[in-house]
VEXDREN-2710 file (C-alpha; in Angstrom, 1 decimal):
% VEXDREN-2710
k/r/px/py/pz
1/UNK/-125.1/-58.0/123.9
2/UNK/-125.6/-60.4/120.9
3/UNK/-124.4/-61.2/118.0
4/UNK/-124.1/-58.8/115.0
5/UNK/-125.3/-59.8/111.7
6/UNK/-123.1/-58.2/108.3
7/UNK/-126.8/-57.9/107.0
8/UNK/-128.7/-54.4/107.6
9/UNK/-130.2/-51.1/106.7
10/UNK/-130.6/-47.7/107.9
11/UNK/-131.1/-44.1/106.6
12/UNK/-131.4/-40.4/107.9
13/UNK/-132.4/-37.3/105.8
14/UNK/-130.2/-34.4/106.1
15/UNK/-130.8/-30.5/105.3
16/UNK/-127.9/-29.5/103.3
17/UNK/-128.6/-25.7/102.5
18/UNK/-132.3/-25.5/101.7
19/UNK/-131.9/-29.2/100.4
20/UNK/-133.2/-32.3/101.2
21/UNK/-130.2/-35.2/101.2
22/UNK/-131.1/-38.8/102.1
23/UNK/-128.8/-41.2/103.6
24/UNK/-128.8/-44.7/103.0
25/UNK/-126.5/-47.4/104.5
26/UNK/-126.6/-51.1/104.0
27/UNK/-124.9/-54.0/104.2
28/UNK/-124.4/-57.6/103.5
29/UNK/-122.1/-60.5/103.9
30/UNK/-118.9/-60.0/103.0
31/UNK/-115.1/-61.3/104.0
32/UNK/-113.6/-58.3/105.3
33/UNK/-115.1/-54.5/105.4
34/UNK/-115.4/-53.4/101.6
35/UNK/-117.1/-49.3/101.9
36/UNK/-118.3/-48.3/98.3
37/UNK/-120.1/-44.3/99.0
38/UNK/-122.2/-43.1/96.1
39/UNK/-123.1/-39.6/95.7
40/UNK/-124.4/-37.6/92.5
41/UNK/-121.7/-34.7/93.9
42/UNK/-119.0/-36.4/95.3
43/UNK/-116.6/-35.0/97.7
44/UNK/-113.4/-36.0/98.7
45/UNK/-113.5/-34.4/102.3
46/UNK/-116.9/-36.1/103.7
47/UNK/-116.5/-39.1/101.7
48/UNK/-113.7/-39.8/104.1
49/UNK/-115.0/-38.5/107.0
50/UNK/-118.3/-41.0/106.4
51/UNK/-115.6/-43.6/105.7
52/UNK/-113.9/-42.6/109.3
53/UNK/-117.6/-42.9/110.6
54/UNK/-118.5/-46.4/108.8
55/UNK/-115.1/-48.2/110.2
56/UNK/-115.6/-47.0/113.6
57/UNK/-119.0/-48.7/113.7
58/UNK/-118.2/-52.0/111.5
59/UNK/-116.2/-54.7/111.2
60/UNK/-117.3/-56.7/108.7
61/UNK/-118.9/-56.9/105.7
62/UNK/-120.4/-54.7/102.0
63/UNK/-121.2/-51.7/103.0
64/UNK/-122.3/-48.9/100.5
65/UNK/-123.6/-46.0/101.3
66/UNK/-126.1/-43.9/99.0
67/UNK/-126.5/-40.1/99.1
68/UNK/-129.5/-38.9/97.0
69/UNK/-131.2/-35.5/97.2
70/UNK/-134.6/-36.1/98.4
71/UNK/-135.7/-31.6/97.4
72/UNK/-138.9/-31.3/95.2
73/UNK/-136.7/-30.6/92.0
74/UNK/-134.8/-33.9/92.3
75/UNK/-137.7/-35.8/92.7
76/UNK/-139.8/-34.2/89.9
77/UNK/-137.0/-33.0/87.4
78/UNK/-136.1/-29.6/86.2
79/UNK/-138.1/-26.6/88.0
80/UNK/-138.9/-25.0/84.4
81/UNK/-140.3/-22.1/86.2
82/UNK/-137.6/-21.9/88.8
83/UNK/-134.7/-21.8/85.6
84/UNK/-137.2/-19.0/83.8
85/UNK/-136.6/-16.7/86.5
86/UNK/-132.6/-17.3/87.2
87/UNK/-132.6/-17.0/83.6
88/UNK/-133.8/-13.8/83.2
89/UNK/-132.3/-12.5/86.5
90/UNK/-129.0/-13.8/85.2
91/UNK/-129.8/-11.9/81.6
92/UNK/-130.3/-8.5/83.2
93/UNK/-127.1/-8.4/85.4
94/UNK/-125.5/-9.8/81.9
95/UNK/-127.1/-6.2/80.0
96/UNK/-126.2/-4.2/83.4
97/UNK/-122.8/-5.5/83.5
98/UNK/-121.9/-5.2/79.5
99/UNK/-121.2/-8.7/79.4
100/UNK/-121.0/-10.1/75.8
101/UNK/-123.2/-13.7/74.6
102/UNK/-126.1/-15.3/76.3
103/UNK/-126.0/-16.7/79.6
104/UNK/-125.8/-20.3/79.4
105/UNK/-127.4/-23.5/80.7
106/UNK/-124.2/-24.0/82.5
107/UNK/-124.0/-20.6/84.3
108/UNK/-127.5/-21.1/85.1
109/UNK/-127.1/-24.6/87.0
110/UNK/-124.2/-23.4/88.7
111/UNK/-126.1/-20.6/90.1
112/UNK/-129.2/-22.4/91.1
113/UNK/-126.7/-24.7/93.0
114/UNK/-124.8/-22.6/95.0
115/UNK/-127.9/-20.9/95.9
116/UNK/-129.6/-24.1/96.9
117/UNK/-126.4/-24.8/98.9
118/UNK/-125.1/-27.3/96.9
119/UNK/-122.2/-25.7/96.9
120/UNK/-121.5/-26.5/100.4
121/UNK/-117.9/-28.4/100.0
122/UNK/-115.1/-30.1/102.0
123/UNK/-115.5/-29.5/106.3
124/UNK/-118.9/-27.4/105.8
125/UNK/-120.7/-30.3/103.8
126/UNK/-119.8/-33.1/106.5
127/UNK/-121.1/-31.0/109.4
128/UNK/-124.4/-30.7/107.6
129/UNK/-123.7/-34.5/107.1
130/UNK/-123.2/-35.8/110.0
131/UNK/-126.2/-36.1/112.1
132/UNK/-127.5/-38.3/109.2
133/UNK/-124.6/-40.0/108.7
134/UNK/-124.5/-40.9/112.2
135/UNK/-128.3/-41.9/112.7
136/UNK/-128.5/-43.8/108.8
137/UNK/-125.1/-45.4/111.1
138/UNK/-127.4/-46.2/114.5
139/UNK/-129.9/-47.7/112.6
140/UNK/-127.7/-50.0/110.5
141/UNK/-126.6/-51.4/113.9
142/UNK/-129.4/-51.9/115.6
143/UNK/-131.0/-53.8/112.4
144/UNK/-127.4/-56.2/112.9
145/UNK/-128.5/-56.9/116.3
146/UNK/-131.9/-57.9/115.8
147/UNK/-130.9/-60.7/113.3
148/UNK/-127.9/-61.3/115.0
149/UNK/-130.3/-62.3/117.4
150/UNK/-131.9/-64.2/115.3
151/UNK/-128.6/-65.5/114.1
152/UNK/-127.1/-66.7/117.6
153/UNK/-130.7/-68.7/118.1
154/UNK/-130.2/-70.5/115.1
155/UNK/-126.8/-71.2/115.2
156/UNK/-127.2/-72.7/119.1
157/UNK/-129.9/-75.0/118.0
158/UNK/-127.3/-76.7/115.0
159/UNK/-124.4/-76.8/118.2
160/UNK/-127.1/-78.4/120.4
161/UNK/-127.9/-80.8/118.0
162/UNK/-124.1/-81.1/117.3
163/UNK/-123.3/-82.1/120.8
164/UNK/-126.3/-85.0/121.1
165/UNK/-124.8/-86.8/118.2
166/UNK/-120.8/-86.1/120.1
167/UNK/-122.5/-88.1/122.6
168/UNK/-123.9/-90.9/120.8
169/UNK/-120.3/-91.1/118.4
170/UNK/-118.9/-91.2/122.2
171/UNK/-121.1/-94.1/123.2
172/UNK/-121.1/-96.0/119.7
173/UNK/-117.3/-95.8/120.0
174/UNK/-116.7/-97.2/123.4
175/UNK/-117.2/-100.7/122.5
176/UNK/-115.5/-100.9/119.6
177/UNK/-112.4/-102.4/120.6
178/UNK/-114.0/-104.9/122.4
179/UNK/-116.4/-105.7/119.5
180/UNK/-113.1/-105.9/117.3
181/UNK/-111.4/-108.2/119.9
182/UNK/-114.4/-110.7/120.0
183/UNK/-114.2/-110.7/115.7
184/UNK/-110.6/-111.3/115.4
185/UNK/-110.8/-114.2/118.5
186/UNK/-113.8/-115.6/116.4
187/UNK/-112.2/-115.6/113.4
188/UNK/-108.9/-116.9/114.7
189/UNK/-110.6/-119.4/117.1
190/UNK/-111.1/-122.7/114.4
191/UNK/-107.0/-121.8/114.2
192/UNK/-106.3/-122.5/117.5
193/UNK/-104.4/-126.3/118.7
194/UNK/-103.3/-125.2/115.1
195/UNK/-99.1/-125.4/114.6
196/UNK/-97.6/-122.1/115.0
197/UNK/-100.5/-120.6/116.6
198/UNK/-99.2/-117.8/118.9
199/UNK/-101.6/-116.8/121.6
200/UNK/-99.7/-113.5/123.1
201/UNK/-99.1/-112.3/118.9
202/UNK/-102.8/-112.7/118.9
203/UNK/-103.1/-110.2/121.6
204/UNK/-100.9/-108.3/120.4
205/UNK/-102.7/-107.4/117.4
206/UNK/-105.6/-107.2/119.3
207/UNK/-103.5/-104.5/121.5
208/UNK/-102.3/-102.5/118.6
209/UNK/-105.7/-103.1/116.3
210/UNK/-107.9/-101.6/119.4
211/UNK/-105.3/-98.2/119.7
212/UNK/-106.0/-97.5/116.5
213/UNK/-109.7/-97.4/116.7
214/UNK/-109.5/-95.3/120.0
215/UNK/-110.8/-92.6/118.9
216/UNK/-110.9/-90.6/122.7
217/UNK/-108.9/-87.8/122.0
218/UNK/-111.0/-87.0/119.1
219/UNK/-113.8/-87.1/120.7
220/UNK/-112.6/-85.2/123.8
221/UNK/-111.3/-82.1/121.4
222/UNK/-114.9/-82.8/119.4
223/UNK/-116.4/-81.8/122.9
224/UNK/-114.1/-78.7/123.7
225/UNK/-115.2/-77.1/119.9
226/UNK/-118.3/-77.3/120.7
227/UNK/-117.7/-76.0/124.3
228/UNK/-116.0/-73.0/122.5
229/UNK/-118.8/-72.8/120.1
230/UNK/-121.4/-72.0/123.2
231/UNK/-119.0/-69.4/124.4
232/UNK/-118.6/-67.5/121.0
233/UNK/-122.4/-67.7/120.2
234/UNK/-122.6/-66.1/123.5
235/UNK/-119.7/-63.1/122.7
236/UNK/-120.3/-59.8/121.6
237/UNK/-118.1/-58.1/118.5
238/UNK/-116.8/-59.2/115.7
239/UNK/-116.4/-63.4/115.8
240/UNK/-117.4/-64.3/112.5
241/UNK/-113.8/-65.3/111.9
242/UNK/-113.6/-67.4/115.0
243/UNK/-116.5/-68.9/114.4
244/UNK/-115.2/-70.2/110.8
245/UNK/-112.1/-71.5/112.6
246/UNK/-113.7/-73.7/115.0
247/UNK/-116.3/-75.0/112.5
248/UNK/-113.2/-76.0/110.4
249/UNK/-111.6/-77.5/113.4
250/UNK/-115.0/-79.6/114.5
251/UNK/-115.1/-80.9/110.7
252/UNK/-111.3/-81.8/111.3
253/UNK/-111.9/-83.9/114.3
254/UNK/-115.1/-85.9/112.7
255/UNK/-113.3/-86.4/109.4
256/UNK/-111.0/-88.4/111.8
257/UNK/-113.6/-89.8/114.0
258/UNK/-114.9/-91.8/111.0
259/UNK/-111.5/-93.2/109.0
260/UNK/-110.3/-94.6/112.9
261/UNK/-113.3/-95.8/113.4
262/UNK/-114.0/-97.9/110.8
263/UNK/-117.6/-98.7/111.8
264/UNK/-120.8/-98.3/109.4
265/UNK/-122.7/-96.8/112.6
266/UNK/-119.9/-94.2/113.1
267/UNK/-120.3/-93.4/109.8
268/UNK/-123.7/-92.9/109.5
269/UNK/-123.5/-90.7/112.8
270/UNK/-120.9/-88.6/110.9
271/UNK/-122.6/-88.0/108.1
272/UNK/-125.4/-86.7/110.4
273/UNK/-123.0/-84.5/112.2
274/UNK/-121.3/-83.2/108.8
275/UNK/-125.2/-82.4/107.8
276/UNK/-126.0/-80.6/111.0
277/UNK/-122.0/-78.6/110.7
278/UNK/-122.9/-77.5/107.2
279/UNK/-126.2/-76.0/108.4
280/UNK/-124.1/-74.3/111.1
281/UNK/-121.5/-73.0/108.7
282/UNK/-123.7/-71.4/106.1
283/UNK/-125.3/-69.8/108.8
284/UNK/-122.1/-68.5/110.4
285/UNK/-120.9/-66.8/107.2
286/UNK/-124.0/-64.3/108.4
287/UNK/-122.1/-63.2/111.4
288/UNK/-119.9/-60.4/111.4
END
């Protein structure tokens, strides 16, 4: 298992009645799970049940689902010929049956729609549904995986190149208190044999100056992010959401990294790292 991308497509073609009826189902990026179904004949029934169907299979992301008759008369517009005939069918039974006025268009449509089973309504239309519904549903999936594939290759090569700058922060900011230490002696050294010179406040402020550039337990939850990073990228389901939290929480900790630090070369390496998380966090926002 991999992860799942929001982004995909799939469709099926059902027979509804002597009807042709494709289903189309895709979906991209999106916050939560946002279902929009669009049919020319809507129906309140199996536009549920395809909703039931939809949220079983997906967490995340805009799903819409398209319904389109795919028959000969859809494509190609009215069947004159076909209309003729109901037409004049429809007229006779009218004269047979003593029925005052012309039949209409409207009696006509209706007619030619309940006999092309278009008039299939409520439980009956979702069992003819289904079987699309479900493949137009497999094929959405398995189009998720493959750039979730995709995604999770991606996404390992920003952690990996995450973690290689950690480690040079982690080495840059090792010597930093010493490298402070040696400054502030140098600096302080012409006042030495000076009145009121103090030795022990000197290293004192050393003492407190060098605390505050430790930057260790930044660097140590930097490493267990990223740790947690390898683990989701690894995870099957939904874990777009965790991924966005522990992205925030890796920004958090180099933010940090570089006001303690106080060091151009920190810097720099944290503005690399900051480069490298955005990468990382556009990407993520593919992941469902």
């Amino acid at each position: 298992m991999t992860l799942m991308s929001m982004t995909g497509f799939g469709r099926a073609l059902a027979e509804v009645g002597d009807r042709r009826v494709r289903v189309e189902i895709r979906s991209v990026n999106h916050r939560g799970l946002d279902l929009k179904i669009r049919s020319q004949e809507p129906d309140a029934y199996c536009d549920a049940e395809i909703g039931r169907a939809v949220r079983a299979a997906i967490d995340r992301g805009a799903v819409t689902v398209q319904i389109r008759e795919e028959s000969a008369a859809a494509a190609d517009g009215i069947d004159e010929a076909r209309v003729r005939v109901v037409h004049r069918a429809l007229e006779k039974l009218r004269a047979d049956l003593g029925i005052a006025g012309p039949v209409s268009l409207e009696a006509i449509a209706a007619f030619m729609r309940d006999a092309s089973g278009a008039a299939l309504r409520g439980e009956r239309l979702w069992e003819a549904m289904r079987p699309a519904v479900a493949a137009a549903l497999d094929e959405l999936k398995a189009t998720r995986a493959r750039e979730g594939t995709a995604l999770a290759a991606d996404l390992e090569g920003h952690r990996t190149r995450l973690a290689a700058l950690a480690a040079e922060l982690r080495a840059r900011t090792a010597a930093l208190p010493e490298r402070f230490a040696r400054r502030l002696e140098e600096r302080l050294g012409a006042l030495r044999g000076q009145p009121g010179f103090e030795p022990a406040r000197l290293a004192e402020e050393a003492a407190i100056m060098a605390e505050r550039l430790d930057v260790a337990e930044e660097l140590v939850r930097l490493d267990t992010h990223l740790g947690h990073l390898r683990q989701l990228l690894g995870e099957a389901g939904a874990v777009g959401r965790k991924l966005d939290f522990v992205i925030q929480e890796v920004g958090r900790e180099l933010n940090t990294i570089a006001s303690k630090a106080q060091d151009a070369g920190v810097s720099t390496l944290v503005i690399d790292a900051k480069a490298e998380l955005e990468k990382l966090r556009e990407q993520a926002q593919n992941v469902e």
